[in-house]
Structure formats: structure tokens, C-alpha cells
C-alpha positions as a Markdown table, in Angstrom:
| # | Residue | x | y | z |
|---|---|---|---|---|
| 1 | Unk | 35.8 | -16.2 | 46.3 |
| 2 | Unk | 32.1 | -15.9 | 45.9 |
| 3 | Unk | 29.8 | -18.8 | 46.3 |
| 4 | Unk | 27.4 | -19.8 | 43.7 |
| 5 | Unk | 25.0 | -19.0 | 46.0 |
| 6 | Unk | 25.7 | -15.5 | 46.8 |
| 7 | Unk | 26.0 | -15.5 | 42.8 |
| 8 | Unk | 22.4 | -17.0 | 42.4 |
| 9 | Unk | 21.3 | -14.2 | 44.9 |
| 10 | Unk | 22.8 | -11.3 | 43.3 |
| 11 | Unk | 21.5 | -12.5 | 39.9 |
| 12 | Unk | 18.1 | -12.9 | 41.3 |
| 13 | Unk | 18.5 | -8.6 | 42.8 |
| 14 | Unk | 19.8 | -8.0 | 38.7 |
| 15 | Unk | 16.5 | -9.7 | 37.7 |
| 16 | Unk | 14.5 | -7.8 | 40.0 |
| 17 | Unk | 16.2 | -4.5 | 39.0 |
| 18 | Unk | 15.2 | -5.2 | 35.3 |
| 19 | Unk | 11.8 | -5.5 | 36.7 |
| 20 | Unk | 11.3 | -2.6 | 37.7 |
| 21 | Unk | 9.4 | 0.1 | 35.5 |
| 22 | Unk | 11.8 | 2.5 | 34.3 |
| 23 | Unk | 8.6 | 4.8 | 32.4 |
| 24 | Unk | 7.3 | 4.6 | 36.1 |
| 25 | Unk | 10.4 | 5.8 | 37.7 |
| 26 | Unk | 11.6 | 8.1 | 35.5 |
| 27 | Unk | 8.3 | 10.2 | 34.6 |
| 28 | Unk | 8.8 | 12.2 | 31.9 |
| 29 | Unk | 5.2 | 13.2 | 31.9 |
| 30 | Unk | 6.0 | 15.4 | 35.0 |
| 31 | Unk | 8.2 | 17.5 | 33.5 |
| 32 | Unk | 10.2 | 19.3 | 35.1 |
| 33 | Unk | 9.7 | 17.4 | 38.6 |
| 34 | Unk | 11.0 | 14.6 | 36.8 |
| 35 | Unk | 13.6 | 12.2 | 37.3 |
| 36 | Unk | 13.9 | 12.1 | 33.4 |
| 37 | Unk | 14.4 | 16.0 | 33.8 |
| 38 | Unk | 17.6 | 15.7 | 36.4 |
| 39 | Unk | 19.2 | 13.1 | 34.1 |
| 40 | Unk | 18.7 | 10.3 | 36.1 |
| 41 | Unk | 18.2 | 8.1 | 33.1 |
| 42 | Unk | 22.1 | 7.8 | 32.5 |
| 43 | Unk | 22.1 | 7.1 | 36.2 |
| 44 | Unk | 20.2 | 4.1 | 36.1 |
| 45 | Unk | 21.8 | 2.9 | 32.8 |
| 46 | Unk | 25.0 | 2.9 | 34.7 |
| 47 | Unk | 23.6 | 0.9 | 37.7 |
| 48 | Unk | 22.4 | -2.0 | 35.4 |
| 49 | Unk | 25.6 | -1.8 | 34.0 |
| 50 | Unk | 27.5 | -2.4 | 37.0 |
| 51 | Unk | 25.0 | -5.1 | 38.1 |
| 52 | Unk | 25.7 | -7.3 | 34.9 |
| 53 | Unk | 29.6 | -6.5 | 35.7 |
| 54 | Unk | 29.3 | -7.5 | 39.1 |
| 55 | Unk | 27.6 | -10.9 | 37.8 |
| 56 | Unk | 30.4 | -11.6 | 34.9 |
| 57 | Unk | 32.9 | -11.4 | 37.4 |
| 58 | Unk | 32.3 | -12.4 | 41.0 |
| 59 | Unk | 33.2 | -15.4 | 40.8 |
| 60 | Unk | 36.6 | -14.3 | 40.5 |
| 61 | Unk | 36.1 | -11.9 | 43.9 |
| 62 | Unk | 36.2 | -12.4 | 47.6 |
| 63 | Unk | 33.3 | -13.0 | 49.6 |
| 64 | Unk | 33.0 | -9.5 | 51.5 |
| 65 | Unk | 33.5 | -7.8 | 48.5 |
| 66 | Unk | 31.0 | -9.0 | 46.4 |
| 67 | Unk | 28.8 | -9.3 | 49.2 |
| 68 | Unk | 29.1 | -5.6 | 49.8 |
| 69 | Unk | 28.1 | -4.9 | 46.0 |
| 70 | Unk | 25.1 | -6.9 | 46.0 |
| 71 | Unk | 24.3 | -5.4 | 49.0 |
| 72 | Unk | 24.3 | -2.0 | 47.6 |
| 73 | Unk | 22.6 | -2.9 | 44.6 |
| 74 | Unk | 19.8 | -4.4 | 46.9 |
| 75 | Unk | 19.4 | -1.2 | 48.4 |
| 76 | Unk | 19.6 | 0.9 | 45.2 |
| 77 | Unk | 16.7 | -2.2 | 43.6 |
| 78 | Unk | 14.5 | -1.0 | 47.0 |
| 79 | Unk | 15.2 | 3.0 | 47.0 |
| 80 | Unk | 14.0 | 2.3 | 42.5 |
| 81 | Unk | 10.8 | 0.4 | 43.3 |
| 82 | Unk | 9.8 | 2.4 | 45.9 |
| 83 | Unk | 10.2 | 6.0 | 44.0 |
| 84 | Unk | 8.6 | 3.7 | 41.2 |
| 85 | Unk | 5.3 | 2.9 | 42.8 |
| 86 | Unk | 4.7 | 6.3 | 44.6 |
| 87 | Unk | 1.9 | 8.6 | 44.2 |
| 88 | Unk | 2.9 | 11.9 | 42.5 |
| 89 | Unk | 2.8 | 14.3 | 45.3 |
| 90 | Unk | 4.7 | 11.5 | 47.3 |
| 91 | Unk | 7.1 | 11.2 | 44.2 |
| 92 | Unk | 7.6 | 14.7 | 43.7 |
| 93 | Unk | 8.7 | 15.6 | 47.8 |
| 94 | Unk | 11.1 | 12.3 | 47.8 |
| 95 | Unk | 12.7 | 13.4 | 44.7 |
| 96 | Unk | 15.3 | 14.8 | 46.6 |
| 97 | Unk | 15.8 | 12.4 | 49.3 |
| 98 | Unk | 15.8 | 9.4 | 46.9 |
| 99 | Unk | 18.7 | 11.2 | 44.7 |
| 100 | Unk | 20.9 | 12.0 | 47.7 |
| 101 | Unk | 19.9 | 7.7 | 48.5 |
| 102 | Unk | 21.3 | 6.6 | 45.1 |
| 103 | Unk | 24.3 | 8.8 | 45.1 |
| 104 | Unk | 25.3 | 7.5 | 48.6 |
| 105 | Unk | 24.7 | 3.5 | 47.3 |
| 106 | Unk | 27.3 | 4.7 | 44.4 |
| 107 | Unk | 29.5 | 5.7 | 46.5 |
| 108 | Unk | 29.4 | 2.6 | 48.6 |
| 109 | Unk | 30.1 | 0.4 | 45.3 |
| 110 | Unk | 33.2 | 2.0 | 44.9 |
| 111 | Unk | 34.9 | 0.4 | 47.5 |
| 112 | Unk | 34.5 | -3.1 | 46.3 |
| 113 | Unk | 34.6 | -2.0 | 42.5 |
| 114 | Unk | 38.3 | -2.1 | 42.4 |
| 115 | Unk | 38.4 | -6.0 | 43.0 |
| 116 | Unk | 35.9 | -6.3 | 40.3 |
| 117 | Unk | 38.2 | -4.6 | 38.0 |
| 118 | Unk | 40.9 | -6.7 | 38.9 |
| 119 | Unk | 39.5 | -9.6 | 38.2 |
| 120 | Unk | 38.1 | -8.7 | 34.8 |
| 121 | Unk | 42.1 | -7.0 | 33.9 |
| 122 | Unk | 43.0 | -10.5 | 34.3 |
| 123 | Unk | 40.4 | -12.8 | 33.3 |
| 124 | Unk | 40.3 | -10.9 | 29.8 |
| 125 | Unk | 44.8 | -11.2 | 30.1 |
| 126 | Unk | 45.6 | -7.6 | 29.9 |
| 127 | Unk | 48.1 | -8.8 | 32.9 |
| 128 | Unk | 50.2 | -10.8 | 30.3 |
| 129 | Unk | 51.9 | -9.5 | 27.5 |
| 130 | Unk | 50.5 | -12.1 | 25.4 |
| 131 | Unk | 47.3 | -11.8 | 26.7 |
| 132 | Unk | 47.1 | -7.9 | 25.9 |
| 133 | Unk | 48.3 | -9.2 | 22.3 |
| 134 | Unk | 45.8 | -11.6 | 21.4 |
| 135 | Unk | 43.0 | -8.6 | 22.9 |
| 136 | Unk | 44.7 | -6.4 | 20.5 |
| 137 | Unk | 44.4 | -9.0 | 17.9 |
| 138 | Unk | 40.9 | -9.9 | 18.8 |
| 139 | Unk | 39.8 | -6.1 | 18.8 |
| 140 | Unk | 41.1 | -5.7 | 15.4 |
| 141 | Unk | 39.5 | -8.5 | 13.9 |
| 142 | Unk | 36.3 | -7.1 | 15.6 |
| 143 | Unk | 36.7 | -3.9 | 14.0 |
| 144 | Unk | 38.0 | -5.1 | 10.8 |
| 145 | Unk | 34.6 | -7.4 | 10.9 |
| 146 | Unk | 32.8 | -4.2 | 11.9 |
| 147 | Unk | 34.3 | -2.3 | 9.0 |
| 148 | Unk | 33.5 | -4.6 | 6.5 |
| 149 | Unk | 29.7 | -5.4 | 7.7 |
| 150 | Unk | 29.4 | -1.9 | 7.2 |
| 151 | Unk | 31.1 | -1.5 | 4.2 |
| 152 | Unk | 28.8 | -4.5 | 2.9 |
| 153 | Unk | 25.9 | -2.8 | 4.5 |
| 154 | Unk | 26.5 | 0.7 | 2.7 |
| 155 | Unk | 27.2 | -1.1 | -1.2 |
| 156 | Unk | 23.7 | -2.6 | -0.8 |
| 157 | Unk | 22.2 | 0.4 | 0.1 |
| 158 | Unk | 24.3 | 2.3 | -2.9 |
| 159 | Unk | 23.0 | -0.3 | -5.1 |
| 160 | Unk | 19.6 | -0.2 | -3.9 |
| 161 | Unk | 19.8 | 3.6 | -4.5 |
| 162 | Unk | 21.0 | 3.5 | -7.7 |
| 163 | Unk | 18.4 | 0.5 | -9.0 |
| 164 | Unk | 15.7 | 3.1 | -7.4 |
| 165 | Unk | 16.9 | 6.3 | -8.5 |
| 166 | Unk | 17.2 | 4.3 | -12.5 |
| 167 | Unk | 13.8 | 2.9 | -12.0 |
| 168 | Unk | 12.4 | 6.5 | -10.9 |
| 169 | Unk | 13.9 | 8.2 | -14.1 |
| 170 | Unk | 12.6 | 5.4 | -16.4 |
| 171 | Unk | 9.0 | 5.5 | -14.9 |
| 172 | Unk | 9.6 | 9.7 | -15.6 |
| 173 | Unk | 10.6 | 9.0 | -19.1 |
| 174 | Unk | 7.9 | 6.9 | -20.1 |
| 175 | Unk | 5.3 | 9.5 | -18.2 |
| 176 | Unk | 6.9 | 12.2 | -20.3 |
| 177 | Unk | 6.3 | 9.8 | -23.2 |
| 178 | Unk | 3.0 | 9.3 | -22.9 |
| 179 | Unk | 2.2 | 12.6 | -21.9 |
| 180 | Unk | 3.5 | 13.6 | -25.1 |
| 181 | Unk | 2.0 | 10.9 | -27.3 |
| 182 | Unk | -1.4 | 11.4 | -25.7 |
| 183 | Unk | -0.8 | 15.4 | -26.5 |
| 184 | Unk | -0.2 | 14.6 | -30.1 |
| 185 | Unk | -2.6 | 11.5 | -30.7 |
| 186 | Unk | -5.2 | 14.0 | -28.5 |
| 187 | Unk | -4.3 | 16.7 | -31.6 |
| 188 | Unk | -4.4 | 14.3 | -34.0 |
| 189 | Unk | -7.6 | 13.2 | -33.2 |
| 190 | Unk | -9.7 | 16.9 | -33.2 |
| 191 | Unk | -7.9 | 18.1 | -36.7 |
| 192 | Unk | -9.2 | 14.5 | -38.2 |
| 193 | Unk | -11.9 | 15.0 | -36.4 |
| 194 | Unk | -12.9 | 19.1 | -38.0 |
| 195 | Unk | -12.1 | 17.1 | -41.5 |
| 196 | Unk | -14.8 | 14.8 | -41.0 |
| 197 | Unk | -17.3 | 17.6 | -40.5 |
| 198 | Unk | -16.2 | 19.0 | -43.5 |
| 199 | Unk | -15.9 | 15.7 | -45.5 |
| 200 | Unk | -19.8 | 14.8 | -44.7 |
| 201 | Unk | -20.7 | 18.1 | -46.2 |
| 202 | Unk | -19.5 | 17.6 | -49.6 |
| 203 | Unk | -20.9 | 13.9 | -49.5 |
| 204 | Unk | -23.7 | 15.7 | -49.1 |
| 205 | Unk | -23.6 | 18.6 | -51.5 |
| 206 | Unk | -22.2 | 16.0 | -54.7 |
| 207 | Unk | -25.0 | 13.4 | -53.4 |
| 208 | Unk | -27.6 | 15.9 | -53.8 |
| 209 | Unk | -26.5 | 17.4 | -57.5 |
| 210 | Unk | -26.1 | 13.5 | -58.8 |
| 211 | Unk | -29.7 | 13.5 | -57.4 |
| 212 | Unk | -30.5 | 16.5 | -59.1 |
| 213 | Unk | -28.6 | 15.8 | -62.5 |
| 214 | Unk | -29.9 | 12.3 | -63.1 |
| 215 | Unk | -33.4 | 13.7 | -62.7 |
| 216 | Unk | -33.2 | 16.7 | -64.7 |
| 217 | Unk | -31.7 | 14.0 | -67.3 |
| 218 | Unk | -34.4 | 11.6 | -66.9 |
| 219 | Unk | -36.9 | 14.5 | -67.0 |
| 220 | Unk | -35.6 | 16.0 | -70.3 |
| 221 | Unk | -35.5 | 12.9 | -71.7 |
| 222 | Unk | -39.8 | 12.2 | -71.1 |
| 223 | Unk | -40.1 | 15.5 | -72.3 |
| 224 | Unk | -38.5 | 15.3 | -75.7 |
| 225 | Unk | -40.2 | 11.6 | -75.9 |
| 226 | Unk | -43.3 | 13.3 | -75.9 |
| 227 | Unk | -43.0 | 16.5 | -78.0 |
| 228 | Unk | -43.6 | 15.3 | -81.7 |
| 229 | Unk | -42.5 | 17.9 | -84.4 |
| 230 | Unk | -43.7 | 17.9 | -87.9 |
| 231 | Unk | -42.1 | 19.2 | -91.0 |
| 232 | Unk | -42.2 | 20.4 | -94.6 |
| 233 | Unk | -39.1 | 17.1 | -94.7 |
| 234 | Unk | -37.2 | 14.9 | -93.1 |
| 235 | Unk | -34.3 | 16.8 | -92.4 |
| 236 | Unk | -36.4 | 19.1 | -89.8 |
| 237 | Unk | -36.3 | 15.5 | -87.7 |
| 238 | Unk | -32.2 | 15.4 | -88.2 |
| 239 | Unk | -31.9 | 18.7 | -87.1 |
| 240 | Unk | -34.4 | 18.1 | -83.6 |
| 241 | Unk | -32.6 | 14.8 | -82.9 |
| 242 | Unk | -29.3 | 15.9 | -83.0 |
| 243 | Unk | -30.7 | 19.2 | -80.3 |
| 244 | Unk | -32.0 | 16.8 | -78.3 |
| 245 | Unk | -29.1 | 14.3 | -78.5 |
| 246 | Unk | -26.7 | 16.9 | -77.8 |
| 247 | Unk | -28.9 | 18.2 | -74.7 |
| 248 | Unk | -29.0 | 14.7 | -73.2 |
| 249 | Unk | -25.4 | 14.4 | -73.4 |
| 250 | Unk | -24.5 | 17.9 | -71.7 |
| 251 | Unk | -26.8 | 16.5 | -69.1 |
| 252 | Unk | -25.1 | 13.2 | -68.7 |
| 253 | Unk | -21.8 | 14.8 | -69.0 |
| 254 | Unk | -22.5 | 17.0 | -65.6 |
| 255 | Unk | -24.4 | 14.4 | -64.1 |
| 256 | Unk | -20.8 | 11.9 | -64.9 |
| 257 | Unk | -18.8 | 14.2 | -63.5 |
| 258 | Unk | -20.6 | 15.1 | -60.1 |
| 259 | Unk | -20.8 | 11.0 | -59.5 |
| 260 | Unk | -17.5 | 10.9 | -59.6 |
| 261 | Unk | -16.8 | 13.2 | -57.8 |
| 262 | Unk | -19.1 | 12.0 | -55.1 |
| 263 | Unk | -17.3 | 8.6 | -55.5 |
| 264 | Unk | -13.7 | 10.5 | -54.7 |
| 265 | Unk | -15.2 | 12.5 | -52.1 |
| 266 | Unk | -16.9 | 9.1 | -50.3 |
| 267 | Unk | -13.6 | 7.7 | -50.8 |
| 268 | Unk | -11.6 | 10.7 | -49.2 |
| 269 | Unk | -14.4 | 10.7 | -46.0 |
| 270 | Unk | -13.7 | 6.8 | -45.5 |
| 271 | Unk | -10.3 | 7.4 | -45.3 |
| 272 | Unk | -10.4 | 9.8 | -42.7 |
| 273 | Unk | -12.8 | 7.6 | -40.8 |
| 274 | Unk | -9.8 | 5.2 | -41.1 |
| 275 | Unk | -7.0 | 7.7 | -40.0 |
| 276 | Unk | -9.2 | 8.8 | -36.9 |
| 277 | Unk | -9.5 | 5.0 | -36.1 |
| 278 | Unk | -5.5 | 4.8 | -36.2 |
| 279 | Unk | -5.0 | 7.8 | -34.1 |
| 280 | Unk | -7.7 | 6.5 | -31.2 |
| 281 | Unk | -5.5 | 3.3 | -31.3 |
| 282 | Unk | -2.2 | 4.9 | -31.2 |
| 283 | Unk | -1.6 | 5.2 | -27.6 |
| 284 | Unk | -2.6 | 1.7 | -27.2 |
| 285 | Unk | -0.5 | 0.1 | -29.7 |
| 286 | Unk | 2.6 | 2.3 | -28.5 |
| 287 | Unk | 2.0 | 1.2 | -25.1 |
| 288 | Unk | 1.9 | -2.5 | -25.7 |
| 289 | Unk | 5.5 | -2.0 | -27.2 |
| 290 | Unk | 8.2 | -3.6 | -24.5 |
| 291 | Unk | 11.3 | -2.0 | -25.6 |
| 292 | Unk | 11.7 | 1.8 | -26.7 |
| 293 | Unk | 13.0 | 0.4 | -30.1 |
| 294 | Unk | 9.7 | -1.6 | -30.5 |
| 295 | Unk | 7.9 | 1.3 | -29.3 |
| 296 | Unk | 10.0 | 3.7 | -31.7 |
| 297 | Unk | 9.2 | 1.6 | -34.5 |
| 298 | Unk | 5.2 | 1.1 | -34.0 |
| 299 | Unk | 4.7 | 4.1 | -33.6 |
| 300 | Unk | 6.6 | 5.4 | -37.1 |
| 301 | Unk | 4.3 | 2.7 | -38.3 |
| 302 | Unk | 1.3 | 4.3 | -37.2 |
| 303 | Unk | 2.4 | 7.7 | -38.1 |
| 304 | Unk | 3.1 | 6.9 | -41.6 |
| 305 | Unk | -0.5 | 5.3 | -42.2 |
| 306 | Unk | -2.1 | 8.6 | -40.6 |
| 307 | Unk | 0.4 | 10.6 | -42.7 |
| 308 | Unk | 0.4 | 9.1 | -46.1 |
| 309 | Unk | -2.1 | 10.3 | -48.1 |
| 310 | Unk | -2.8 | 8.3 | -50.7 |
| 311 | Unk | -5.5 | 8.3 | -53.6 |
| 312 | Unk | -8.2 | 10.7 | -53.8 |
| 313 | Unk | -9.9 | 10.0 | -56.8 |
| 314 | Unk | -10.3 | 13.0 | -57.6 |
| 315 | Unk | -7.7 | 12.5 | -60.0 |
| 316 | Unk | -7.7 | 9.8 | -62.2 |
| 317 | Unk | -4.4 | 8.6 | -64.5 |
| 318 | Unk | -5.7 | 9.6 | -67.3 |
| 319 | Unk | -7.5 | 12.6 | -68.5 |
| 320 | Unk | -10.9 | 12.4 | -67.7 |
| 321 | Unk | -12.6 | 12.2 | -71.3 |
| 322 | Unk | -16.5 | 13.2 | -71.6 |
| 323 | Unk | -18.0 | 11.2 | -74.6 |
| 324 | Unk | -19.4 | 13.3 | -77.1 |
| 325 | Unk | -21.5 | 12.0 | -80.2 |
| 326 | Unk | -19.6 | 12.3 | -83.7 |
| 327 | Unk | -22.7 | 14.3 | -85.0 |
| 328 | Unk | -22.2 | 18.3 | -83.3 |
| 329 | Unk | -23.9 | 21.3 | -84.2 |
| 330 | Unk | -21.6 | 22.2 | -86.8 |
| 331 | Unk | -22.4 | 19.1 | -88.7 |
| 332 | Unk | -26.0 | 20.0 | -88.5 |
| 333 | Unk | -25.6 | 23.5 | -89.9 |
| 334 | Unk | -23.5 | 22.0 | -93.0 |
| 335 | Unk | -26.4 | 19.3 | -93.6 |
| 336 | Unk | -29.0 | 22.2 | -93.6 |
| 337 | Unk | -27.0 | 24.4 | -95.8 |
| 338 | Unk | -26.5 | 21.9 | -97.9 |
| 339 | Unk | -30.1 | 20.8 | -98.5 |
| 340 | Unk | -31.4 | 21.7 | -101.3 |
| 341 | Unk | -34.5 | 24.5 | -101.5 |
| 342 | Unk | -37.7 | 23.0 | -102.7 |
């Protein structure tokens, strides 16, 4: 059987075999002159391979024989750092010769493999019925261990899909909610926007014919304040008054009505200042929702206020009544008629 030390010494020829640089002795870079090209890479996979063999089960072996195999694996751990270290001209011409070199120290590892193999058939008990058993059972287990790693393995990843693909159509939903919401709130916001234009222009128009009526009132009123008329009796006086009375109340009459509806169009420009403040705010307040019920319901909310439209004041609950003094021009016709000539 093999010593330890002739173990110690082919484990120090594994070590330097793993030393050696396998992007150095391979060479894809080369091309075609490379090893990597002839398929030498399996090749030297298979030699490391047999090394860590060799190690796992010579203590089991003869002498000679595992003496021969570390032997050969010397020479092939020379014949690799040689090619290895080799210029590229150099690397390229021994191509050839160093192939034929490891082919020939492969061939010489065949004669001692077979002890090798013996001693691994029976330090793993294939040689015993039981023993090829309990390797049976073993490689079950194993696979069945395997099997269910995997199986684990590929329920996490389903799971992880799914939570991903759910979040990924969530996150789409709300972008094609918001998209939406920003369309309409954007729409919103320019028609509310065209009403103000048009709002500011009648606050403009009634402002300016209050303006006008209360000074055409105010004026006619100086004016009849100072025009005095004189008569051949007092009823000429009745008769003026009542002109002028009735004058001053046409006035105020048009002047009443254009204030209010000034007020009712103020009324109907603030509340569109209001409904474009709502629509600016919409997004915002949908967003902050949580849930899509929460969201659902603020933005009905919202919707209504915008929607609803409420009081103008343009029309009032009862009809709109324009005072008009007891004394009309009828009255003043049958108090002249019935005056009597002097």
C-alpha cells in the first residue's frame, strides 16, 4: 500500500497542477493554433480529475502502482507548465509534440488505473450486496434531496414571478389611472378655464351699466331739482311731480335690475374660480387615496362639487317685483280732467 509519504508527494504534484495557468495554456486568443481550439480543455479537465482520484484512493493501492500514476502525472504537471510559459512562436511549433506527450502519459495511467478502480468498487461496497444497497439507498436519498431542493427552488421563483408580474399590472393600472384622471382633470381645467373668460366679461359689462344707471339717476335727479315750473295753479306742480317721480323710478328700476344681475353674475364667476380650484386639486386628492375604494369615493366627491351647479342668482324664489309708486299716469290724467276750468 502507499505510504503517506508518497501520498504527501503526489498531493503536492495535484497542487502544483492546479497551479498552473490554464488561460496560459490553453490560449484562446490564438485562435486557431490553440489548444482551446483542438479541445484540449476537456483534456485537462480529465487529468485533474484523475489526480484528485488518484489522491481519494491510494491509500488503498500498492506501492508500484501508485507510484507509476504519480509519476505520470509529474510528467504530464512538466509537459503543462512548460507549454504554459512558452513564447508564441515556441507554443505554436510544440503544439504538436506536446499533444502527442500528453496522449502518451494517458496511456501510461491506464495501466495502474485499474487498481485504483478496485479499490474505490470496494471502499464505496459495490463488492457486497449490502453495500450496493445502502449506495442505492444513499443515491436515492441524494436525488430525492436533489428533487425537492429544486422543487423548493422553482415555487420561490413561481412565487416571486407571480408577486412581480401582480405588482407590474398594479403599477400599469394606476398609470392608466392617472393618465386618465390627468386627461380629464387636464379637460376640466381649460372648459373652466374658457368660462372664466367669459364670466369676467359680463362682470364687466353689468358693472359698467350699474355705473351708468346710478349716474344717469343721480343726474336726472339734480336736473329736475333745479328746473322750477310755474303755473296758472297748483295742480301744474302735481302733474310735474308725478313726471318726474315716475322718471326717477324707471331709472331706479333699470338701474335695480342690472345690480342684481351683476351680483348673480359675481356670484356665478366666484364659483367657477372655486370649481377650477377643485379641478387643479383633483389629481392630488385622488392620489393621496390608499385603497381604490378610497380613491373611488374621493374622487365622486370631487366630481360632484365640480358638477353640481347650484344657485345663480339670477333667479330668485320669488318673482322679482319692481316697486312702482301708487300715483301712475293714469291717475294724473283723471285729476286733470277732473279739475275744474277757471
Amino acid at each position: 500500500m502507499a505510504t503517506q509519504n508518497e501520498i504527501g508527494s503526489m498531493r503536492q504534484v495535484e497542487e502544483n497542477l492546479k497551479s498552473i495557468n490554464k488561460e496560459r495554456l490553453l490560449r484562446p486568443s490564438l485562435g486557431e493554433e490553440s489548444l482551446e481550439q483542438a479541445g484540449f480543455g476537456k483534456t485537462y479537465d480529465a487529468v485533474m480529475s484523475k489526480a484528485a482520484f488518484v489522491l481519494q484512493y491510494g491509500a488503498d493501492v500498492d506501492s508500484a502502482a501508485f507510484n507509476n500514476a504519480r509519476n505520470a502525472f509529474e510528467t504530464l504537471r512538466q509537459s503543462f507548465d512548460q507549454q504554459s510559459k512558452s513564447a508564441n512562436a515556441q507554443y505554436v511549433a510544440n503544439r504538436a509534440n506536446f499533444t502527442n506527450q500528453v496522449n502518451g502519459q494517458i496511456e501510461v495511467l491506464k495501466q495502474p488505473w485499474p487498481s485504483f478502480v478496485s479499490a474505490a468498487l470496494e471502499a464505496r461496497g459495490f463488492l457486497q450486496d449490502e453495500g450496493i444497497r445502502l449506495e442505492y439507498q444513499n443515491t436515492v436519498k441524494q436525488m430525492k434531496g436533489d428533487a425537492e431542493e429544486v422543487l423548493q427552488h422553482v415555487r420561490e421563483e413561481s412565487k416571486k414571478t407571480l408577486e412581480e408580474a401582480k405588482q407590474l399590472a398594479d403599477e400599469i393600472e394606476k398609470r392608466a389611472r392617472r393618465t386618465a384622471a390627468h386627461i380629464s382633470v387636464q379637460q376640466a381645467q381649460e372648459q373652466f378655464r374658457d368660462a372664466q373668460k367669459g364670466f369676467d366679461k359680463q362682470v364687466t359689462l353689468w358693472a359698467v351699466l350699474v355705473v351708468s344707471s346710478l349716474a344717469i339717476f343721480f343726474a336726472a335727479a339734480a336736473y329736475f331739482v333745479r328746473i322750477h315750473f310755474t303755473g296758472p295753479g297748483n295742480w301744474y306742480l302735481v302733474y310735474y311731480t308725478a313726471i318726474r317721480i315716475t322718471i326717477l323710478t324707471a331709472i331706479g328700476a333699470i338701474a335695480t335690475f342690472c345690480l342684481r344681475v351683476l351680483r348673480a353674475q359675481l356670484h356665478m364667476s366666484e364659483r367657477n374660480r372655486h370649481r377650477q380650484r377643485v379641478a387643479n386639486s383633483m389629481a392630488a386628492f385622488v392620489e393621496a387615496a390608499v385603497t381604490p375604494e378610497q380613491r373611488d369615493l374621493i374622487l365622486g366627491q370631487m366630481v360632484n362639487a365640480v358638477v353640481d351647479f347650484g344657485a345663480s342668482g339670477l333667479l330668485a324664489k320669488e318673482e322679482d317685483t319692481v316697486y312702482a309708486p301708487k300715483m301712475t299716469i293714469d291717475t294724473i290724467t283723471r285729476t286733470i280732467a277732473q279739475h275744474p276750468e277757471k
